[in-house]
C-alpha positions in Angstrom: 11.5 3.4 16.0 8.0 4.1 17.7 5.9 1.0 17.0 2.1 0.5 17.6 -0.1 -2.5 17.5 -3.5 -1.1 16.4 -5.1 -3.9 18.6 -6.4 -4.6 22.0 -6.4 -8.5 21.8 -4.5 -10.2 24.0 -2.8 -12.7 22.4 -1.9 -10.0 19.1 0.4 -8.7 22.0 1.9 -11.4 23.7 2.9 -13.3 20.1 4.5 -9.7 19.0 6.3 -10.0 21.9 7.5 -13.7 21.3 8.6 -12.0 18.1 11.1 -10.3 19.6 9.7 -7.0 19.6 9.0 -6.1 23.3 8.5 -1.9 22.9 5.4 -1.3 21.1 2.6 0.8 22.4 -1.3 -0.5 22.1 -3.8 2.1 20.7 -6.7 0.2 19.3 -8.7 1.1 16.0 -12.1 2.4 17.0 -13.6 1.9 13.3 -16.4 -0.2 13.1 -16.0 -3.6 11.6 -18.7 -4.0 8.8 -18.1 -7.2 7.3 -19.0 -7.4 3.5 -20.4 -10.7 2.7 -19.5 -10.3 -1.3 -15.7 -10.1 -0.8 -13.9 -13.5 -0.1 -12.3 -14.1 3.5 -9.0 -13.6 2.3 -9.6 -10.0 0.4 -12.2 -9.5 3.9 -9.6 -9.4 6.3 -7.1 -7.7 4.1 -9.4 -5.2 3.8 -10.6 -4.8 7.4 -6.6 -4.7 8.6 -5.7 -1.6 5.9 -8.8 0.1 7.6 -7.6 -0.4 11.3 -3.9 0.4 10.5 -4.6 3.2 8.6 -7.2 4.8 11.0 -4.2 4.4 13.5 -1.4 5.6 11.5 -3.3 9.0 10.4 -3.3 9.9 14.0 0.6 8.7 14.4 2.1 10.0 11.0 5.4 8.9 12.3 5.1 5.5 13.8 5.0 2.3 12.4 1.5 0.9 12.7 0.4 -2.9 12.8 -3.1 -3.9 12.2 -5.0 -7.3 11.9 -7.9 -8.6 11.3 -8.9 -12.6 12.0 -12.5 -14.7 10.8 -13.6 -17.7 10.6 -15.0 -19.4 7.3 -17.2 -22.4 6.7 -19.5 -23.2 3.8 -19.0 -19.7 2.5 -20.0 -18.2 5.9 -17.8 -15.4 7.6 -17.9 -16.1 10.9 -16.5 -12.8 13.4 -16.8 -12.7 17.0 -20.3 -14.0 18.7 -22.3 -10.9 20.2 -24.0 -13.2 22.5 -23.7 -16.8 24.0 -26.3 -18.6 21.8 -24.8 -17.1 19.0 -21.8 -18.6 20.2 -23.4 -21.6 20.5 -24.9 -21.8 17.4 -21.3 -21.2 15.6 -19.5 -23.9 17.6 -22.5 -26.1 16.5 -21.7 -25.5 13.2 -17.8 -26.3 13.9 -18.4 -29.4 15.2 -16.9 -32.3 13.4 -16.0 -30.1 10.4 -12.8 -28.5 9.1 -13.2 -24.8 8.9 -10.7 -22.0 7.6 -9.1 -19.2 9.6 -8.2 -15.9 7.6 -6.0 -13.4 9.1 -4.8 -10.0 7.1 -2.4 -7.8 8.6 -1.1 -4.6 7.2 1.9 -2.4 8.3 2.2 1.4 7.6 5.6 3.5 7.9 6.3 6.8 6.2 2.8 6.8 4.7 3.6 3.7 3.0 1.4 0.5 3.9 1.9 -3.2 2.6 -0.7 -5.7 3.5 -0.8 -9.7 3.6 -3.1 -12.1 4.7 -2.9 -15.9 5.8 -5.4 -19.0 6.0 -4.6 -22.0 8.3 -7.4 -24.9 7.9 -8.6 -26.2 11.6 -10.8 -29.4 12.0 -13.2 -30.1 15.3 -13.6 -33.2 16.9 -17.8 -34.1 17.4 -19.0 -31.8 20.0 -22.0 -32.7 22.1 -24.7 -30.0 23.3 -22.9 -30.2 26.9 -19.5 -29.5 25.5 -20.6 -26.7 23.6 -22.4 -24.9 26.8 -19.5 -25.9 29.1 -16.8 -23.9 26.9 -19.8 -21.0 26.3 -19.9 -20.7 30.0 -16.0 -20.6 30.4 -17.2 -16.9 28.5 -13.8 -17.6 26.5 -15.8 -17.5 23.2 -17.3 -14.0 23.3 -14.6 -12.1 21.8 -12.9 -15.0 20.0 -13.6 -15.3 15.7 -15.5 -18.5 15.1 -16.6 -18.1 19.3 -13.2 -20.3 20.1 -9.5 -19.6 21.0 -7.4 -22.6 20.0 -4.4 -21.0 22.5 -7.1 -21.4 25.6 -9.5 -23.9 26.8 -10.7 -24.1 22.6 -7.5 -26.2 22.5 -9.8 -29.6 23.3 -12.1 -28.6 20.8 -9.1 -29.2 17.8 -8.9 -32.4 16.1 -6.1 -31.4 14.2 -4.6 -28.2 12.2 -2.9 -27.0 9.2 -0.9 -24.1 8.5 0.0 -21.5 10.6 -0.7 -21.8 14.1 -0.6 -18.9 15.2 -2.5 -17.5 12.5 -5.4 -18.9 14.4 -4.4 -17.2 17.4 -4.9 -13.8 15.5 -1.6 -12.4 14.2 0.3 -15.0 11.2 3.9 -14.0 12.9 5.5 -15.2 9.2 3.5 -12.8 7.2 4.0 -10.4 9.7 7.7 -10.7 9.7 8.1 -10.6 6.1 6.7 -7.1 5.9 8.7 -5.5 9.1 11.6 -6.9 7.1 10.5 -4.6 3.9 10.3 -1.5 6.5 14.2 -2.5 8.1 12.6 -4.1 11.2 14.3 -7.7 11.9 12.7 -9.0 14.9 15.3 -11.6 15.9 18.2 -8.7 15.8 15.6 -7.0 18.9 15.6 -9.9 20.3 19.5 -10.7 20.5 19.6 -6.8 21.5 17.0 -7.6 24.4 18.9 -10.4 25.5 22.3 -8.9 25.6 21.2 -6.2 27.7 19.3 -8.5 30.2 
């Protein structure tokens, strides 16, 4: 089965790959992301992935597409990726010492058929001074991170503590995802035992 990750990011790849599935091609959504500030994170980013894995799968009718979609949330704030480094700035000011939620959707389409989920992992910051803050915005990690951090680079100092799915914040919730590949016939630990035999 062709597979396709309708996603550029970095770690969306290497956690598909931890997965088990190792042959999937990358052709990223070119849709524009316009966040609507009346929906709810969790309806947001369910909405956002159906958009990107359906833009993908109408140009690869027989593929199975994955798309995602990952914000930050605090005090009823969506919080997407910084455009520039005092924004940046100004959202990892806002982190600081709080708890915040992560919201990921993901959506799968096969046969013309999609199913969509979503997950939300809550993430607390230690107190972060104004140095610590431009330190990590000059690291330039941030600028295409949700909620300007990436808890799987140098963001991990940032984390006082986590819960849920970790690697929900890192962009893709590999549970969710699982659980609809398994409704299409795609069992990612039989890949990976195939992988592994043939090694």
């Amino acid at each position: 089965m062709r597979i396709i990750l309708a996603s550029q990011s970095p770690r969306r790849r290497e956690l598909l790959e931890r997965m088990g599935i190792s042959r999937f091609e990358i052709i990223p959504a070119r849709g524009e992301e316009r966040i609507d500030p009346a929906l709810p994170p969790e309806r947001l980013v369910e909405e956002l992935s159906r958009r990107k894995c359906g833009e993908v799968a109408a140009a690869n009718p027989y593929a199975l597409v994955i798309g995602a979609d990952t914000v930050v949330s605090i005090d009823g704030h969506i919080l997407g990726k910084p455009s520039t480094p005092e924004e940046a700035a100004g959202m990892l000011g806002l982190l600081s010492s709080r708890k915040h939620e992560v919201f990921t959707g993901i959506s799968v389409q096969f046969g013309g058929k999609m199913l969509s989920d979503w997950e939300r992992t809550e993430v607390r910051f230690r107190t972060l001074s104004p140095e610590d803050i431009a330190r990590y915005v000059a690291t330039g990690e941030p600028m295409d991170k949700a909620g300007a951090y990436g808890i799987q680079g140098y963001g991990c100092v940032l984390v006082e503590s986590i819960s849920g799915d970790y690697y929900n914040v890192m962009g893709l919730p590999v549970f969710r995802l699982s659980g609809l590949l398994a409704r299409f016939g795609v069992d990612p630990l039989a890949l990976a035992a195939e992988k592994e035999q043939k090694a």
